[in-house]
N, C-alpha and C positions, 0 to 999 in steps of 0.2 A: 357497471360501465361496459358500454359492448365492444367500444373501440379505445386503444391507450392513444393515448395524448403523445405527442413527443414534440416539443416547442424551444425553438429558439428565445433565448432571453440573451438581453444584455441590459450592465449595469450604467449609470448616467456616465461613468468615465470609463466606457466603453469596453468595459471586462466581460467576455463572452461564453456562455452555459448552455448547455441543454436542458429540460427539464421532461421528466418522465413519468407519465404515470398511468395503471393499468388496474386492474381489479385486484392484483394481488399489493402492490407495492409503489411507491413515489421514490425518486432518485432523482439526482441534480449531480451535473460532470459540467466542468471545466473544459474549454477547449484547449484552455492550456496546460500543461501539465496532464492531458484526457485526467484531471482528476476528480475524481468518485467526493464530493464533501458533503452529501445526504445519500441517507438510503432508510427508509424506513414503510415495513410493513403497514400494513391495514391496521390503525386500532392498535399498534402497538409503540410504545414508545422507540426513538431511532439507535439503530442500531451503532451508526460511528458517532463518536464524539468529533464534534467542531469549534474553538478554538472561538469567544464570544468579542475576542479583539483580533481576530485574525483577517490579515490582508488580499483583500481581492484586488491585485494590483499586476499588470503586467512585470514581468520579471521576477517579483516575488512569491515564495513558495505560499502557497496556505497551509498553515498551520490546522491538522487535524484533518477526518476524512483518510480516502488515501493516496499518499504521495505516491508518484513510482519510484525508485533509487535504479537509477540505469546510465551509461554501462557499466559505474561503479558504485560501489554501496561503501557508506563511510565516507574517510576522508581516501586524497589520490595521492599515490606517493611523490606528487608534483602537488605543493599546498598552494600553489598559487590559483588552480585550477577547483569551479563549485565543489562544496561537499553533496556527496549522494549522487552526482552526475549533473548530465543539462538535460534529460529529458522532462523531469518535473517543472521545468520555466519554460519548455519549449512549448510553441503553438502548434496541437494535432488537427489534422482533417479529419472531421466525418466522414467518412466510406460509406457506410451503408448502414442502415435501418430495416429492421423485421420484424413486425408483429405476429409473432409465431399465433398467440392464442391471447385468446382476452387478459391471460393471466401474466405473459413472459410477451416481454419486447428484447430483442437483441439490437444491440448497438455498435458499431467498429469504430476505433478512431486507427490514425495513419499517423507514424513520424519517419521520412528519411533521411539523409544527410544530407548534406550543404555546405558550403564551400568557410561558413563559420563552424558547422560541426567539426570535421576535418581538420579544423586546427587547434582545438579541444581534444578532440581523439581521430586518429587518423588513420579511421576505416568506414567506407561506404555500408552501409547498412538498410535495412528496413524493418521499423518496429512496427506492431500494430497489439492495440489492446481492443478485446471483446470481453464486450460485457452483456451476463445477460440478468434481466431484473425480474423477478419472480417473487414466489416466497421463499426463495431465496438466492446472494450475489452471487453471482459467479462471475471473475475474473481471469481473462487468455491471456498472459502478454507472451506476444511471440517472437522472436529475435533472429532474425535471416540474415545470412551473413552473403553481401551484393558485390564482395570485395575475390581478387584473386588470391589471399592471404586469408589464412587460421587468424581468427582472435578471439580472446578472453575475457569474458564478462561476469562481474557478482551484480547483484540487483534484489531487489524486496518490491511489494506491494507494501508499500508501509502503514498498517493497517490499524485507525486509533479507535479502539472501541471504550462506547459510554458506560461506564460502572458507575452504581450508586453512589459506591463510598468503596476508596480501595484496600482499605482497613477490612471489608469484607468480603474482598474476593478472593480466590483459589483458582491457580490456574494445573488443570491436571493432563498426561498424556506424554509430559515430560521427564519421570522420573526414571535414575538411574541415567541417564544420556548423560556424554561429557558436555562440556559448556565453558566456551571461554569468556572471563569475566571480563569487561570491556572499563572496568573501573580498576583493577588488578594487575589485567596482563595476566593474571594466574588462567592457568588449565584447571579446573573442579567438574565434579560430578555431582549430577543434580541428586538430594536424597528426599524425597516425600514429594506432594505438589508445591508449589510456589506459594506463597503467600507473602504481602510486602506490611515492612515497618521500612523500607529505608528506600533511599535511588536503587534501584536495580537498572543493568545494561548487560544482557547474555545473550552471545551466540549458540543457540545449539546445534549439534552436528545429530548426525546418524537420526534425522526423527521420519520414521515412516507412516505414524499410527495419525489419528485424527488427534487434536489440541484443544482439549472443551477450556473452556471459562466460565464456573459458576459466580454466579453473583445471587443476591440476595432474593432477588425477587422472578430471575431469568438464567437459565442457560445456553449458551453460544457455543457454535461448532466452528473448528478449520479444519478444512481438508485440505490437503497440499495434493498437487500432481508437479513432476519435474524439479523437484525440490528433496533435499533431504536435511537443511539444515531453517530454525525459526530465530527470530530473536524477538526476545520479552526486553520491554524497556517501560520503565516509569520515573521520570525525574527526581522525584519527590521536594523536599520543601525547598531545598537552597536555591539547585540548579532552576526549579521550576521561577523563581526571581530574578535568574538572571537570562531567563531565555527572552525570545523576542515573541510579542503576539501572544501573547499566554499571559492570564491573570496570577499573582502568586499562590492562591488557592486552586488552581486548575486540575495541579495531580491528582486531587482528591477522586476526580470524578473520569479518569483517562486510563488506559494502559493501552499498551501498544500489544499485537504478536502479529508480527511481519512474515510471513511469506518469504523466502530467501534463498538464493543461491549465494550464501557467503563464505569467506576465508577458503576450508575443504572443499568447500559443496560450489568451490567457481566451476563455470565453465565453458570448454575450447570448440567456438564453431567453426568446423570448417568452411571453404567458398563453396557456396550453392546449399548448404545446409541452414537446419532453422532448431532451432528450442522454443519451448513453449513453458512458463511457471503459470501454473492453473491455481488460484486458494478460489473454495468453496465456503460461502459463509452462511447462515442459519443460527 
């Protein structure tokens, strides 16, 4: 292919995407949510899992792919208020487009505040995520602070990747770290790699090193920049029944390691200041 493609789609009830594709790799983003819900190499099977009853529907989130969680991750100490934040249902602008080489297209999307933001969280801001598609993702999301006032942001690239079978995967990179148990409330320390028989939901703090994911037939890298905390999450059988857009067999074939500025690892932008959470996928 000498030139990538980068094409507007939209769905019959007017749900709107990019689609992307280049000699090394195809990717499809959401203008809502700029959310990432394919991405997959040349010849090789896709890299995030998507969610096979998941909604493409204005206002609701898509299940699978990846979400963003901004400016709060979780739930808000106000529950009246979205969990994970409003940038994942908001509507981003394209900014710009880059066909660096036949191989890598670069992509920007734009979210600023609004007079509805504002009264969700009540600070002026400018996010922007870059993305660029190669053999392999890379994801910017960059957090400018447009307001005359310090504020405090947690946020994740919520990132659902496709596993065989999760009976066989191993998630290593993590050992020793502490990790708070989000099913617990308990503080523990990680001891060997990860491996699931049950729901897992773990913040980990202090992680500096890359986050592989072996699976059966593949292994997957995360690299974090601007981050020092990940969290692993896989439902498993109950919760994955009671969720929405998810088949009850779904966990089998999901796990999540998110990208994150969470709990410790939040953090205080001042005015005229910016942050940047970088994960690197492969």
């Amino acid at each position: 292919m000498e030139n990538a493609l980068i094409e507007y789609k939209k769905l019959s009830n007017g749900f709107e995407y990019i689609e992307i594709e280049n000699s090394s790799a195809v990717a499809k983003i959401a203008l809502q949510g700029a959310h990432i819900f394919h991405y997959e190499q040349n010849s090789k099977e896709p890299l995030l899992w998507l969610s096979d009853t998941s909604d493409f529907e204005m206002a609701k989130s898509i299940r699978g792919g990846v979400p963003i969680c901004w400016p709060w991750f979780g739930l808000n100490k106000d529950k009246s208020l979205p969990q994970h934040g409003f940038a994942r249902t908001a509507l981003w602008k394209l900014t710009n487009t880059n066909e660096a080489d036949a191989n890598t297209t670069e992509i920007t999307f734009k979210l600023q505040y609004t007079k509805e933001s504002l009264k969700l969280w009540p600070y002026k801001f400018e996010l922007e995520l870059h993305v660029r598609i190669s053999d392999r993702l890379v994801m910017e999301l960059k957090t400018t602070n447009i307001d005359d006032k310090p504020f405090e942001i947690t946020q994740a690239l919520h990132t659902y990747f496709r596993v065989s079978d999760i009976l066989h995967v191993a998630i290593e990179g993590l050992d020793k770290k502490p990790y708070l148990d989000a099913l617990t409330y308990k503080r523990e320390i990680q001891n060997a790699d990860i491996t699931f028989n049950q729901e897992v939901d773990r913040v980990y703090q202090e992680v500096s090193d890359e986050v592989i994911l072996k699976d059966t037939n593949r292994t997957l890298h995360v690299e974090n920049e601007g981050s020092s905390s990940i969290v692993v999450w896989n439902p498993w059988i109950d919760k994955c029944k009671r969720m929405s857009a998810m088949n009850d067999d779904a966990y089998k074939n999901m796990v999540c390691i998110e990208s994150a500025n969470a709990f410790e690892d939040a953090r205080v932008i001042k005015p005229n200041k910016s942050h940047t959470l970088k994960a690197t996928l492969y």
